[in-house]
C-alpha positions as CSV (number, residue, x, y, z in Angstrom):
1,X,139.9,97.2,85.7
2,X,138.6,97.6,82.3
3,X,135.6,95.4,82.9
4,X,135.0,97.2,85.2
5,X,134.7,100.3,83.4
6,X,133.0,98.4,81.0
7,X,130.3,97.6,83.6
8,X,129.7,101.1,84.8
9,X,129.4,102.4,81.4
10,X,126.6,100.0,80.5
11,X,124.7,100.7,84.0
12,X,124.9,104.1,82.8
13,X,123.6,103.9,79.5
14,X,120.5,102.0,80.4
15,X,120.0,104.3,83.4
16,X,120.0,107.3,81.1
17,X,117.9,105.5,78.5
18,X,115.1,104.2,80.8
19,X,114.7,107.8,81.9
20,X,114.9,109.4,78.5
21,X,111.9,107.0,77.8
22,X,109.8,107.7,80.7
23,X,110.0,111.4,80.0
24,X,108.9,110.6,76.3
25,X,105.9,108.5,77.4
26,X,104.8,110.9,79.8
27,X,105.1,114.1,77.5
28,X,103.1,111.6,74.6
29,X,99.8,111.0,77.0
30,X,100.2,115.1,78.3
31,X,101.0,117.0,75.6
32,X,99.8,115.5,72.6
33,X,96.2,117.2,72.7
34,X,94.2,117.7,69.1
35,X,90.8,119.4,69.4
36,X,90.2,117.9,65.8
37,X,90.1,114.7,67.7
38,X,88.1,115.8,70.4
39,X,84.9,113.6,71.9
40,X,82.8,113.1,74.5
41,X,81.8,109.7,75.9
42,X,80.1,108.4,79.2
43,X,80.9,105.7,81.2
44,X,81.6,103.7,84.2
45,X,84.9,104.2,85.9
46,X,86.2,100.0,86.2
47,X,89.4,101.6,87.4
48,X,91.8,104.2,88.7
49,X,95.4,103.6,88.1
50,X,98.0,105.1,89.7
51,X,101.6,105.0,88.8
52,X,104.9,106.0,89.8
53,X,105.1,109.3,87.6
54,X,103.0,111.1,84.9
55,X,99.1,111.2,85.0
56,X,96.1,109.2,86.9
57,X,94.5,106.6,84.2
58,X,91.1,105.7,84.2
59,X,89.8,102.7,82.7
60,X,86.4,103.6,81.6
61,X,83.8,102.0,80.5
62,X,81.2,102.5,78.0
63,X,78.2,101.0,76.3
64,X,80.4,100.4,73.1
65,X,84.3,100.3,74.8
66,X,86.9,100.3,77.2
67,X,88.8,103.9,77.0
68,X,91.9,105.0,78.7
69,X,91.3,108.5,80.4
70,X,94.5,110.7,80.7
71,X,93.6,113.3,84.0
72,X,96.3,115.1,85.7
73,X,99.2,114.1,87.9
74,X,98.0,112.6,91.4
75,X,99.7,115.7,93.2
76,X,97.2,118.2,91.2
77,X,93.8,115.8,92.0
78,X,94.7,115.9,95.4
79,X,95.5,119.8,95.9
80,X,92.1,120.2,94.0
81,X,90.2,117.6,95.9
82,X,89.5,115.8,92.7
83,X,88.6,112.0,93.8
84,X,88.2,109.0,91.2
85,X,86.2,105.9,92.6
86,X,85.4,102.4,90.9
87,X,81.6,102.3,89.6
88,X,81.5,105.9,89.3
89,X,79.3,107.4,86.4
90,X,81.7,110.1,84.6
91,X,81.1,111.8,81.3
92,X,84.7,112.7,79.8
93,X,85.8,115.5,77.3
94,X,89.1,115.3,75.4
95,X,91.4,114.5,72.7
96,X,91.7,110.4,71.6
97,X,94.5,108.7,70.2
98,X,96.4,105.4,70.4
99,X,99.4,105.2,72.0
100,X,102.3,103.2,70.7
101,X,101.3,100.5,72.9
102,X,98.4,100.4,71.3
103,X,95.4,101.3,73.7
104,X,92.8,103.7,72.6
105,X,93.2,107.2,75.3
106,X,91.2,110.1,75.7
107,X,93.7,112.7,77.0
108,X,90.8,114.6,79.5
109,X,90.0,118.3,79.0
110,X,87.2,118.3,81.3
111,X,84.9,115.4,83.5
112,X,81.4,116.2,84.2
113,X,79.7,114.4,86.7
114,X,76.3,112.9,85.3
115,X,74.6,112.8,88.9
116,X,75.7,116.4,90.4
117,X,76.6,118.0,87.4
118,X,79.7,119.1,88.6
119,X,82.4,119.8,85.6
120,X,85.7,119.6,86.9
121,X,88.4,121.5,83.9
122,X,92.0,119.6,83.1
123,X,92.8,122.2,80.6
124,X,92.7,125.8,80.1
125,X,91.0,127.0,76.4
126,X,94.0,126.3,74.4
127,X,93.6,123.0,75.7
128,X,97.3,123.8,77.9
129,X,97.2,121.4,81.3
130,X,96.1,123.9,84.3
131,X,98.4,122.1,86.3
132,X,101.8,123.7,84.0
133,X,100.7,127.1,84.8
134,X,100.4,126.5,88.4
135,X,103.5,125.5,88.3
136,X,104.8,128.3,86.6
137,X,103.2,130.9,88.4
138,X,105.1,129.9,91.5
């Protein structure tokens, strides 16, 4: 019986530390914007990655280097019609920094599109994710 215990206490633990994690990642890529930090590079989108939870991540492409682009989350692209295809031209705005893994990301303000023009905002002009204050105006 006290194995047992053992057992479900250790299931536990990990279970509450794998989420605590998750949570830390995601708030890390969304929250830590730094307009000192701010640049804009254009690229090539090589690819859109989609995960379980948090934000859509480009891999972009540029003349010079690969970049990871921090967007929004999936549910807030799709409400907005925001679409991201492969070998799509895209100038980004927003915040760099490496991550603790160690990639180079560009946490997106706004994305301009080189052919229409069309700017498409992430954040508001305290650089705050537009997709919070949906959320809290509901």
């Amino acid at each position: 019986m006290n194995q047992r215990w053992i057992k479900i206490t250790v299931l536990i633990a990990v279970f509450l530390l794998s989420a605590i994690t998750t949570s830390h990642g995601e708030t890390e890529i969304t929250e830590g914007y730094d307009e000192n930090t701010e640049i804009t590079v254009k690229g090539t989108v090589a690819e859109v990655i989609y995960g379980m939870r948090g934000p859509v991540i480009l891999r972009l492409n540029t003349k010079v280097r690969a970049y990871k682009v921090v967007t929004a989350p999936r549910w807030y692209l799709l409400r907005n019609s925001i679409e991201f295809n492969e070998e799509t031209p895209l100038e980004v705005t927003g915040s760099k920094y490496f991550a603790r893994d160690g990639n180079l990301y560009i946490i997106a303000r706004q994305l301009r599109d080189p052919v229409t023009g069309r700017i498409t905002f992430l954040r508001d002009s305290f650089c705050k994710p537009l997709w919070k204050h949906r959320m809290q105006t509901r």
